[in-house]
PQR file with spaces between the fields and no chain letter, atoms N, CA, C, O and H, PARSE charges and radii, in Angstrom:
ATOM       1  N    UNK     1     -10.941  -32.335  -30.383 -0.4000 1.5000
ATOM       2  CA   UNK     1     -10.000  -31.233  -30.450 -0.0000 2.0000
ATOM       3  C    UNK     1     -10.661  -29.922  -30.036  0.5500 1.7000
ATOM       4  O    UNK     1      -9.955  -29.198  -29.334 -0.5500 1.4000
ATOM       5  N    UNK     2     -11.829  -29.497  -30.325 -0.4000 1.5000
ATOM       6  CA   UNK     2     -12.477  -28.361  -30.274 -0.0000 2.0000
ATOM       7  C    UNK     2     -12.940  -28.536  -28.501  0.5500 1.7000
ATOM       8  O    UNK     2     -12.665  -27.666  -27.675 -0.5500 1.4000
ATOM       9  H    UNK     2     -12.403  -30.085  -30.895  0.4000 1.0000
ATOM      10  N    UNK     3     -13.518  -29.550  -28.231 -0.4000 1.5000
ATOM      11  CA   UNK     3     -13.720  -29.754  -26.745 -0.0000 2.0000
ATOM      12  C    UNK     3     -12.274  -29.480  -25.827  0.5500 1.7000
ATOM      13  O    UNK     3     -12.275  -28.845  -24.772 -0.5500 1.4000
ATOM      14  H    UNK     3     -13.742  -30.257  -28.902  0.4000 1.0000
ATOM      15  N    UNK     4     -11.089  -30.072  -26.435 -0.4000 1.5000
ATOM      16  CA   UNK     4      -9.597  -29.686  -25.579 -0.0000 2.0000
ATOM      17  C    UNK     4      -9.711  -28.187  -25.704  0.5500 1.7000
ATOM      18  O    UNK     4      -9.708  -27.661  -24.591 -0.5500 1.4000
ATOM      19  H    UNK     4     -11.088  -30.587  -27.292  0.4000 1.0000
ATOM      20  N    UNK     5      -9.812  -27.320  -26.713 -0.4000 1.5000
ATOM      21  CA   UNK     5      -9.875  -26.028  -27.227 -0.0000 2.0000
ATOM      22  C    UNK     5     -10.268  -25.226  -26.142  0.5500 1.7000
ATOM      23  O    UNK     5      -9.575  -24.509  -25.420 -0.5500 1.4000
ATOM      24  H    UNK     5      -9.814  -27.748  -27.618  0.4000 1.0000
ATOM      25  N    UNK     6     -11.683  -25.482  -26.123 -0.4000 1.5000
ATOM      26  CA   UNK     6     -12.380  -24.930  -24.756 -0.0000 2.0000
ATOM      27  C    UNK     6     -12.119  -24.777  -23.713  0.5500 1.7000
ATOM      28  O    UNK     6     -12.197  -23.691  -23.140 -0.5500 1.4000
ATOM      29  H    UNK     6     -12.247  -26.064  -26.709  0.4000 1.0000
ATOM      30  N    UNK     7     -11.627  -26.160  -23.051 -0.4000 1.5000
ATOM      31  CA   UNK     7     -11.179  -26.248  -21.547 -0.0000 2.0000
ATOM      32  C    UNK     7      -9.881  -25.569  -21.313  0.5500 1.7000
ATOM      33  O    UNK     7      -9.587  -25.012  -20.255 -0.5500 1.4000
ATOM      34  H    UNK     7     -11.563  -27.043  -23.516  0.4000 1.0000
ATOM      35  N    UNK     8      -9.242  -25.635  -22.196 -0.4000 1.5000
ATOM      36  CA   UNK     8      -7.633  -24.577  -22.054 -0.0000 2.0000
ATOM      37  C    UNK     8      -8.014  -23.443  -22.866  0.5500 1.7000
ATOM      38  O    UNK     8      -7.183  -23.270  -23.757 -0.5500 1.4000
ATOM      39  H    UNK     8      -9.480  -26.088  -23.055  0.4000 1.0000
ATOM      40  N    UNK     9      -8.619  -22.908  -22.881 -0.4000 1.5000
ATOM      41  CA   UNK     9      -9.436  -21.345  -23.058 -0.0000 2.0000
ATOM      42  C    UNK     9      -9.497  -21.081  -21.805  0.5500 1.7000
ATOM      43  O    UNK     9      -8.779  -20.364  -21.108 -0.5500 1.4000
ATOM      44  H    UNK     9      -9.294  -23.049  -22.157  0.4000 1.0000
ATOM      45  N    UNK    10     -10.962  -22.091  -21.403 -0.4000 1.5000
ATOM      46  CA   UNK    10     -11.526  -21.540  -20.046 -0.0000 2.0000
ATOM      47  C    UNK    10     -10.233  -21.839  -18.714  0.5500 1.7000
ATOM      48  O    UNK    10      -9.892  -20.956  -17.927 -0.5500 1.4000
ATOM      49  H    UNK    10     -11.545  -22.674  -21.969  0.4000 1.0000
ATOM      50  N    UNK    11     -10.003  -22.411  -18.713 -0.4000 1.5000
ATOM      51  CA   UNK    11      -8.673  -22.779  -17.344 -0.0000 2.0000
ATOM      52  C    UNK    11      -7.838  -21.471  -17.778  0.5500 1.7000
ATOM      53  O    UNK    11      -8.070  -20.491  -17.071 -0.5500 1.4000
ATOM      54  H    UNK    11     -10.280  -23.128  -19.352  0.4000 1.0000
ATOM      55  N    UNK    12      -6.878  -21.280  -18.847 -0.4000 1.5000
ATOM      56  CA   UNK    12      -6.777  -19.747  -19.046 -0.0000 2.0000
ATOM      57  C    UNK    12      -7.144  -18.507  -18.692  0.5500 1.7000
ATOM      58  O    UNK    12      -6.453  -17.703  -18.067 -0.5500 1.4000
ATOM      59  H    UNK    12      -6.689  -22.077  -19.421  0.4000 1.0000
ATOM      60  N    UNK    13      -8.468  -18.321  -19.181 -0.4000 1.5000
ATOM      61  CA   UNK    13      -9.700  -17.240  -18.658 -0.0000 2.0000
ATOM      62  C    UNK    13      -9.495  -17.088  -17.167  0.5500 1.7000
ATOM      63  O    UNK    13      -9.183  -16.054  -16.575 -0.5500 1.4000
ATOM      64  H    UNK    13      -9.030  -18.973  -19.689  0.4000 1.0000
ATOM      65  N    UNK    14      -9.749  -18.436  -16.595 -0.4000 1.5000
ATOM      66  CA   UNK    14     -10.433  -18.675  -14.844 -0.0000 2.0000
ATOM      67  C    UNK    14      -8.843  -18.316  -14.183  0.5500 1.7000
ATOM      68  O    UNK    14      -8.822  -17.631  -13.160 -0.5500 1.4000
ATOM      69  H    UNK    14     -10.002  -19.275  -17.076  0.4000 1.0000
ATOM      70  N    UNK    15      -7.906  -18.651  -14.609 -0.4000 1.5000
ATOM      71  CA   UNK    15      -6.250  -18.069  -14.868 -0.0000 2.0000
ATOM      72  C    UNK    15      -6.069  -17.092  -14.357  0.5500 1.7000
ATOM      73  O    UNK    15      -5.831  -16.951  -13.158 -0.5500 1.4000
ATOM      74  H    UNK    15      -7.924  -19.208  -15.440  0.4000 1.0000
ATOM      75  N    UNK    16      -6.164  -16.092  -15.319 -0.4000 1.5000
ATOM      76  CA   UNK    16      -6.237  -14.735  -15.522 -0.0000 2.0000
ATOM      77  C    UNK    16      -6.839  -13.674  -14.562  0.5500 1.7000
ATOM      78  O    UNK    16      -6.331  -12.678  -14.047 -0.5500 1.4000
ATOM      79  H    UNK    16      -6.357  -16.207  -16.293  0.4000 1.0000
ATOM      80  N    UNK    17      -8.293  -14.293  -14.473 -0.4000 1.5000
ATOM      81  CA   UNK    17      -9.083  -13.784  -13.314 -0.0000 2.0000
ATOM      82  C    UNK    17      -8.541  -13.917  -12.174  0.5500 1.7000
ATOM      83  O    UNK    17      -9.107  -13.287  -11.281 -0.5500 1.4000
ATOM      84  H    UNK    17      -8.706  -15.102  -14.891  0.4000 1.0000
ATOM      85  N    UNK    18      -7.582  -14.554  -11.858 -0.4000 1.5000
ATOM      86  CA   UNK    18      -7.155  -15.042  -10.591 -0.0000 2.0000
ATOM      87  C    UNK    18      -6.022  -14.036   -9.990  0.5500 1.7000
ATOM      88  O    UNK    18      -5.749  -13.636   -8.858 -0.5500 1.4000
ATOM      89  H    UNK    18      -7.122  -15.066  -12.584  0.4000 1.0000
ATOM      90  N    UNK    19      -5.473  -13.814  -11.353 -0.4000 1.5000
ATOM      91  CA   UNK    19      -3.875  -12.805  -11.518 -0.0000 2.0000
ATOM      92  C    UNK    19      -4.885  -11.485  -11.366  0.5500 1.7000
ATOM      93  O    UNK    19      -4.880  -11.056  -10.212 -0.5500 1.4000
ATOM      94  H    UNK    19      -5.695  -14.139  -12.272  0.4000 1.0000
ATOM      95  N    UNK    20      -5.562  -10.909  -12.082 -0.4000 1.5000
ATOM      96  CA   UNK    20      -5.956   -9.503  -12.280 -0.0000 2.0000
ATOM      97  C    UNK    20      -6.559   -9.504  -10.852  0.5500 1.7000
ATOM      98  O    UNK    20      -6.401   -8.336  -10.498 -0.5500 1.4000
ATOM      99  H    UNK    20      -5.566  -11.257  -13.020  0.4000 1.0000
ATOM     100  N    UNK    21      -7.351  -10.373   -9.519 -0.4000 1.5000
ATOM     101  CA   UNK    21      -7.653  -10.436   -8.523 -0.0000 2.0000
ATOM     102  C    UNK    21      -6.211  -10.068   -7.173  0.5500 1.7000
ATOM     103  O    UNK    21      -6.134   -9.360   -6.169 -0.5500 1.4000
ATOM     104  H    UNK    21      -7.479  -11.322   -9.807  0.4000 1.0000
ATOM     105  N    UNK    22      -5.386  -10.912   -7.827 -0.4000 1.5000
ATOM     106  CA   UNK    22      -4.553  -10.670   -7.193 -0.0000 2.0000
ATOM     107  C    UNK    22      -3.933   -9.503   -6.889  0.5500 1.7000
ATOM     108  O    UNK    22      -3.693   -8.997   -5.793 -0.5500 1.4000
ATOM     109  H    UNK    22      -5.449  -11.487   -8.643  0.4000 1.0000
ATOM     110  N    UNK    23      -3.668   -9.080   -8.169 -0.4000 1.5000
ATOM     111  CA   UNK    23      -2.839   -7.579   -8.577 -0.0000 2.0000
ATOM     112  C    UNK    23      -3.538   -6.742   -7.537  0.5500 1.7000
ATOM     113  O    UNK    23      -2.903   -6.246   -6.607 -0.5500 1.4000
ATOM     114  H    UNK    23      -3.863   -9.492   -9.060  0.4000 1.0000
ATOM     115  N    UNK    24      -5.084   -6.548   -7.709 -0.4000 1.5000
ATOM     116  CA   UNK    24      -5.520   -5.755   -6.948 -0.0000 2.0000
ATOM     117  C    UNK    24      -5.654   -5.459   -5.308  0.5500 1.7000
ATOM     118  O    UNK    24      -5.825   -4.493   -4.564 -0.5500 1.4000
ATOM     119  H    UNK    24      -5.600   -6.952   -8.465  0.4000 1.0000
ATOM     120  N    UNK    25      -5.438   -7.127   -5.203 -0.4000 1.5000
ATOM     121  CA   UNK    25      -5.437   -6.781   -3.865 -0.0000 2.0000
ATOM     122  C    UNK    25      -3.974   -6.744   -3.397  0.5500 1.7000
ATOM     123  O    UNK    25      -3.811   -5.876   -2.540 -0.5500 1.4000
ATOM     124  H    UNK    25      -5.299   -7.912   -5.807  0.4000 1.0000
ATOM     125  N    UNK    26      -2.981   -7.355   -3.672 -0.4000 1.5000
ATOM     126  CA   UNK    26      -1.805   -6.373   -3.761 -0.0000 2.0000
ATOM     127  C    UNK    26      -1.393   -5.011   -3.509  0.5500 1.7000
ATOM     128  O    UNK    26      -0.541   -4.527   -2.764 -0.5500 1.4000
ATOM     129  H    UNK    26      -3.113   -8.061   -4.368  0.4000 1.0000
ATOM     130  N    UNK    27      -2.285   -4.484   -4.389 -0.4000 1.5000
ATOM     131  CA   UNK    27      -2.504   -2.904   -5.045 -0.0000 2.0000
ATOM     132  C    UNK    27      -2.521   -2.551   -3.630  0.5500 1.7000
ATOM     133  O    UNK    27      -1.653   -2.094   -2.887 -0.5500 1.4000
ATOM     134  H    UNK    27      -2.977   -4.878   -4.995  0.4000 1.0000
ATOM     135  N    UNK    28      -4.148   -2.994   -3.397 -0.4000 1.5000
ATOM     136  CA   UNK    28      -4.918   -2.375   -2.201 -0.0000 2.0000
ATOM     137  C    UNK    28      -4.107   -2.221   -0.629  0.5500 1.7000
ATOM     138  O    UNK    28      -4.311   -1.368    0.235 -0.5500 1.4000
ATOM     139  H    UNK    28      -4.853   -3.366   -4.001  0.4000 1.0000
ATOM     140  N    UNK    29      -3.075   -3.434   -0.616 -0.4000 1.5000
ATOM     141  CA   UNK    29      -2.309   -3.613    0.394 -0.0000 2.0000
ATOM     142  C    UNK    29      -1.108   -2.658    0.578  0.5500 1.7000
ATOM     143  O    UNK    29      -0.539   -2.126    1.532 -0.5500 1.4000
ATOM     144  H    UNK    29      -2.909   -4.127   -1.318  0.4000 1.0000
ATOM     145  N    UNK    30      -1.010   -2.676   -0.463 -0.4000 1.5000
ATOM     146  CA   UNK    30       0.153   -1.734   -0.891 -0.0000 2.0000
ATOM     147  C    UNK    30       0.070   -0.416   -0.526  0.5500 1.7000
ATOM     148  O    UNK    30       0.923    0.111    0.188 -0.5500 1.4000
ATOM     149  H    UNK    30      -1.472   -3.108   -1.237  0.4000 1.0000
ATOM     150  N    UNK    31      -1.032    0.245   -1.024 -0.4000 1.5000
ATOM     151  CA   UNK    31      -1.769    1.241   -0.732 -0.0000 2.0000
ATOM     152  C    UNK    31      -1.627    2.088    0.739  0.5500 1.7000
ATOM     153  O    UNK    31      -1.031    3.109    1.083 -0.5500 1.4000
ATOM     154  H    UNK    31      -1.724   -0.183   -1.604  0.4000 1.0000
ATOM     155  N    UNK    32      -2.544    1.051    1.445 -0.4000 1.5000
ATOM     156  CA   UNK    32      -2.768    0.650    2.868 -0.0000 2.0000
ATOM     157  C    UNK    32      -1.285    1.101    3.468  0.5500 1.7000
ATOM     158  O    UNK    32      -1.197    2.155    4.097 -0.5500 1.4000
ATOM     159  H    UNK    32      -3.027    0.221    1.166  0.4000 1.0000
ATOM     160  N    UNK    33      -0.249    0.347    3.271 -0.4000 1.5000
ATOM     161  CA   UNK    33       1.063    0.129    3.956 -0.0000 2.0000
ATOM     162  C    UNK    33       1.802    1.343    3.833  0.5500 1.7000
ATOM     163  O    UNK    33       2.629    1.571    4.715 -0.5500 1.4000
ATOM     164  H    UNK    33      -0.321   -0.510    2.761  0.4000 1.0000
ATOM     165  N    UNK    34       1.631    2.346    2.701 -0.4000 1.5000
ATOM     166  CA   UNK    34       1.795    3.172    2.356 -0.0000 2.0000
ATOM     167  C    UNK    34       1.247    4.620    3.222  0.5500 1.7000
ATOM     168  O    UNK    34       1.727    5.626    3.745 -0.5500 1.4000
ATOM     169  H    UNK    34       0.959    2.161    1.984  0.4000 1.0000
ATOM     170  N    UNK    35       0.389    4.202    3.064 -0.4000 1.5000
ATOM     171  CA   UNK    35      -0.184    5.236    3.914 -0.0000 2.0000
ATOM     172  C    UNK    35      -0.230    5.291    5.444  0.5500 1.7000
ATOM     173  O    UNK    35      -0.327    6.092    6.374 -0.5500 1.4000
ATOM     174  H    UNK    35      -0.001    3.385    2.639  0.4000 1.0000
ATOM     175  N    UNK    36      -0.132    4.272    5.235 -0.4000 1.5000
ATOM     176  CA   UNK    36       0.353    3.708    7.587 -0.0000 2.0000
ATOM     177  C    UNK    36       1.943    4.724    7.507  0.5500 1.7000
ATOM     178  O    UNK    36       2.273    5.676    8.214 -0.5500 1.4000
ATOM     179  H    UNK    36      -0.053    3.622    4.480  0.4000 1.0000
ATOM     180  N    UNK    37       2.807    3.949    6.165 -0.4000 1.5000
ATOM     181  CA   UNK    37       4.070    4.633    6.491 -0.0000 2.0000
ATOM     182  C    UNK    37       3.975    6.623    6.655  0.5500 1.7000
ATOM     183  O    UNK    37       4.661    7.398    7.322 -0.5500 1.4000
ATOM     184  H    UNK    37       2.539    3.176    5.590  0.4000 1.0000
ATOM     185  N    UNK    38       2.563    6.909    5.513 -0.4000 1.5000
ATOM     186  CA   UNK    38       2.785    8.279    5.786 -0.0000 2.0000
ATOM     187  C    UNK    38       2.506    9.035    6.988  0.5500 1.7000
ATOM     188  O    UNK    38       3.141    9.922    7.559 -0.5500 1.4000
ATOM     189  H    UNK    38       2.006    6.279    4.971  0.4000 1.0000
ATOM     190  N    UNK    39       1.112    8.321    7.299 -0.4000 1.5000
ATOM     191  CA   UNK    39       0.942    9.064    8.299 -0.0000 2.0000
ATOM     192  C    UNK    39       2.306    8.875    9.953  0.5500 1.7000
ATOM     193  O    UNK    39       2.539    9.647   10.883 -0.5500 1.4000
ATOM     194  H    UNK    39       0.596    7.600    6.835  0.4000 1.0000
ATOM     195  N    UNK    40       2.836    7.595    9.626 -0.4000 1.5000
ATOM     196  CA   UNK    40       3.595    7.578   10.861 -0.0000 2.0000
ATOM     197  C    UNK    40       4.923    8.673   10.403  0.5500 1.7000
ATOM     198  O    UNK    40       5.529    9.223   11.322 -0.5500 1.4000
ATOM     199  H    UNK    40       2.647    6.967    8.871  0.4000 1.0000
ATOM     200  N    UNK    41       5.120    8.808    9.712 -0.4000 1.5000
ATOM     201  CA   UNK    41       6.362    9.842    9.203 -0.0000 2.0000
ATOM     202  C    UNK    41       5.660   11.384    9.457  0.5500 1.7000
ATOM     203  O    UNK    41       6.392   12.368    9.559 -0.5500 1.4000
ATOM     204  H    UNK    41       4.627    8.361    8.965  0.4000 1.0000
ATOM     205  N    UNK    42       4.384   11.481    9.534 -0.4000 1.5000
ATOM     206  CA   UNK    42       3.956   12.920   10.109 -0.0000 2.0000
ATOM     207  C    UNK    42       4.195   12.915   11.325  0.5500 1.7000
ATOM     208  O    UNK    42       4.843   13.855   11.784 -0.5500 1.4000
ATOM     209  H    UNK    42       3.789   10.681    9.451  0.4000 1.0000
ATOM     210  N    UNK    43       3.810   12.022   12.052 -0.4000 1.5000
ATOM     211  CA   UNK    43       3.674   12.005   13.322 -0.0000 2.0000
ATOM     212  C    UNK    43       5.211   12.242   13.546  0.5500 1.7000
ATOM     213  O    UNK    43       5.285   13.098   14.427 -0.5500 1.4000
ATOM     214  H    UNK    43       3.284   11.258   11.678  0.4000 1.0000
ATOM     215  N    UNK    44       6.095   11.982   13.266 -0.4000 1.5000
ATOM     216  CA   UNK    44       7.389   11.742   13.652 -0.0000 2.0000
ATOM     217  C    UNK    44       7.952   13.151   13.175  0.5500 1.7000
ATOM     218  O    UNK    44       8.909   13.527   13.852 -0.5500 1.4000
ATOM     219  H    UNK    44       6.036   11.287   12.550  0.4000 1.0000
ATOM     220  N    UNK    45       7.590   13.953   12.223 -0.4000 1.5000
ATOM     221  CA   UNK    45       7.807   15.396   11.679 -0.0000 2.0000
ATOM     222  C    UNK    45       6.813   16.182   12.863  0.5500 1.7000
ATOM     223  O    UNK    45       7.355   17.133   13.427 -0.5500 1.4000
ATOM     224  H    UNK    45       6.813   13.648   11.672  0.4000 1.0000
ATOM     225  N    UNK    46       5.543   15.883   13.231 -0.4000 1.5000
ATOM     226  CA   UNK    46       4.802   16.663   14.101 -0.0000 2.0000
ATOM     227  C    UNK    46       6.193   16.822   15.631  0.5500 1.7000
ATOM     228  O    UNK    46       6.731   17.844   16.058 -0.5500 1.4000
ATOM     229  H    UNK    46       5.103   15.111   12.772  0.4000 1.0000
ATOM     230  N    UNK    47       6.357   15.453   16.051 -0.4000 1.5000
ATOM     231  CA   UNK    47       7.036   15.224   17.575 -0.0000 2.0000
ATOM     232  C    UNK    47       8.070   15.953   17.626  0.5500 1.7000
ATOM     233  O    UNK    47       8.334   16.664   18.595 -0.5500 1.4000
ATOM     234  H    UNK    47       5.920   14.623   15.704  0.4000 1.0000
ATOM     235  N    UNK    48       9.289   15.798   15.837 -0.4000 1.5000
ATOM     236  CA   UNK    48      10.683   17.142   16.086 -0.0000 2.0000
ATOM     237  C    UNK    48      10.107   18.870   15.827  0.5500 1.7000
ATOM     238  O    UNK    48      10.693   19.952   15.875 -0.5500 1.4000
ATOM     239  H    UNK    48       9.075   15.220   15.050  0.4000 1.0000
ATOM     240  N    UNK    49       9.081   18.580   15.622 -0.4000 1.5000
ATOM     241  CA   UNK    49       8.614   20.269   15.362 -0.0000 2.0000
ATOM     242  C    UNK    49       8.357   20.614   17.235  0.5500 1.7000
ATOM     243  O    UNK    49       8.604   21.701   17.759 -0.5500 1.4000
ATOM     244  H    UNK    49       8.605   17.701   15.583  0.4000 1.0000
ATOM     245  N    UNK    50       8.102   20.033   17.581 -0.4000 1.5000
ATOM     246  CA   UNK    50       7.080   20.065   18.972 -0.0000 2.0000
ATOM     247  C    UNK    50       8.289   20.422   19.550  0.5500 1.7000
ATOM     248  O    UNK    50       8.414   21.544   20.042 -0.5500 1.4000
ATOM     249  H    UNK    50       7.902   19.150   17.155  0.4000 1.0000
ATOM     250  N    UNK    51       9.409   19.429   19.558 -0.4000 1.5000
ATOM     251  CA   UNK    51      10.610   19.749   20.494 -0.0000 2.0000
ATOM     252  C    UNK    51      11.410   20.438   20.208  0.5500 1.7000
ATOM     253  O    UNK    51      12.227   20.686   21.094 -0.5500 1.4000
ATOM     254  H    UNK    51       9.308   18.518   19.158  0.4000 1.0000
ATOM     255  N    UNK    52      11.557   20.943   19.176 -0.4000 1.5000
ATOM     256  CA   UNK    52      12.183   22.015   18.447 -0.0000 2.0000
ATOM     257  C    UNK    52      12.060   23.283   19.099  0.5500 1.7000
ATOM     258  O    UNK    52      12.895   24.036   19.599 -0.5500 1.4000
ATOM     259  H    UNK    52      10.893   20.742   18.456  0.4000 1.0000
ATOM     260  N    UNK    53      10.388   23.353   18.931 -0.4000 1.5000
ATOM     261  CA   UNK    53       9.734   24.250   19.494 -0.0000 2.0000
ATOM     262  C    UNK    53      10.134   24.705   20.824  0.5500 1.7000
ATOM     263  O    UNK    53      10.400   25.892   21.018 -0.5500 1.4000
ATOM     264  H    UNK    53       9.710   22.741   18.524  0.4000 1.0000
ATOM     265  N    UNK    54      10.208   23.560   22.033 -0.4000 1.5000
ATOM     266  CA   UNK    54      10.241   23.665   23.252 -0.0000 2.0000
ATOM     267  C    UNK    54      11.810   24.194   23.506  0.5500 1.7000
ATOM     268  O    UNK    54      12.196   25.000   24.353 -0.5500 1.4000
ATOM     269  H    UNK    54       9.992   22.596   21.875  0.4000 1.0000
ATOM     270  N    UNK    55      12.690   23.385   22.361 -0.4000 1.5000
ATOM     271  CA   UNK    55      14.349   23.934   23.009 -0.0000 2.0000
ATOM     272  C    UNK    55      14.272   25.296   22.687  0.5500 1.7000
ATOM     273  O    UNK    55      14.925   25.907   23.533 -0.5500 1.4000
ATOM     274  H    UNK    55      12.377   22.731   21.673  0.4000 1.0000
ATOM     275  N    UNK    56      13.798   26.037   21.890 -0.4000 1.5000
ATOM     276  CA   UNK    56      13.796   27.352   21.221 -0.0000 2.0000
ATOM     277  C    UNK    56      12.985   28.177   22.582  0.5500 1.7000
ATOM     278  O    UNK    56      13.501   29.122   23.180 -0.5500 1.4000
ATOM     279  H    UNK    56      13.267   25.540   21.203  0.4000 1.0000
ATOM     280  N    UNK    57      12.008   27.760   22.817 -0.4000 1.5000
ATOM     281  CA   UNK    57      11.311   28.327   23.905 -0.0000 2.0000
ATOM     282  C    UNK    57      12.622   28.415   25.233  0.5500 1.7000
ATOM     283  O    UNK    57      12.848   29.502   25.764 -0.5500 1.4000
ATOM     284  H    UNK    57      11.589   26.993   22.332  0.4000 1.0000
ATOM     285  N    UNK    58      13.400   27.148   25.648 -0.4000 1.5000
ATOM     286  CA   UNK    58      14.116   26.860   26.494 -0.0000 2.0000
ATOM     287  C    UNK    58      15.276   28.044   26.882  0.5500 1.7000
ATOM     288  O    UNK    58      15.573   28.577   27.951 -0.5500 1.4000
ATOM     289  H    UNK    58      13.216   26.265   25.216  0.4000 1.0000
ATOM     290  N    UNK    59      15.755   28.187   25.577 -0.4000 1.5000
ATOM     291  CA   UNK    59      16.308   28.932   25.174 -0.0000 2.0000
ATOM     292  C    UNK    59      16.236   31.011   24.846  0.5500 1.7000
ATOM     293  O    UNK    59      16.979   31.963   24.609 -0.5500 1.4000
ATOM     294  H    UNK    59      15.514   27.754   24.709  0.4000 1.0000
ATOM     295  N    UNK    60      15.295   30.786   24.988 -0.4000 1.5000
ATOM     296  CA   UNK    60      15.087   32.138   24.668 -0.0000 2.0000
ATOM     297  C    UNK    60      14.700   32.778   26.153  0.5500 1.7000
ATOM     298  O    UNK    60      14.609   33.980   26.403 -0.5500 1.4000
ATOM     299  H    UNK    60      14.691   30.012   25.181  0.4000 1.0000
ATOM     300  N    UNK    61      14.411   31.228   27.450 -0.4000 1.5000
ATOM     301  CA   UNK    61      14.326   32.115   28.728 -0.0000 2.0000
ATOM     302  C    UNK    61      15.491   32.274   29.307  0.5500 1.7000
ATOM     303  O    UNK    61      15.585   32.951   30.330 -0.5500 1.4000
ATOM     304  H    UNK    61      14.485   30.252   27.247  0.4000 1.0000
């Protein structure tokens, strides 16, 4: 009984480690994807500022 005890402890434990591994790299991906989305949403705020710019210029000759 004490030997079953152990092994479904440890398979548990080795479990666990597997989930809290996961989470993180999840996390990390997540992260990542996140930040691809920000910077492409600048870029896309930089390009209507730019042309904004140019019709205003267009405009004012």
């Amino acid at each position: 009984m004490k030997k079953e005890m152990v092994c479904l402890s440890l398979a548990l434990l080795l479990g666990g480690c597997n989930t809290v591994q996961g989470i993180k790299t999840d996390a990390k991906e997540g992260g990542q994807a996140v930040g691809h989305g920000l910077q492409k949403a600048g870029q896309a705020i930089g390009n209507a500022v730019e042309k904004g710019g140019e019709a205003i210029k267009h405009t004012a000759e």
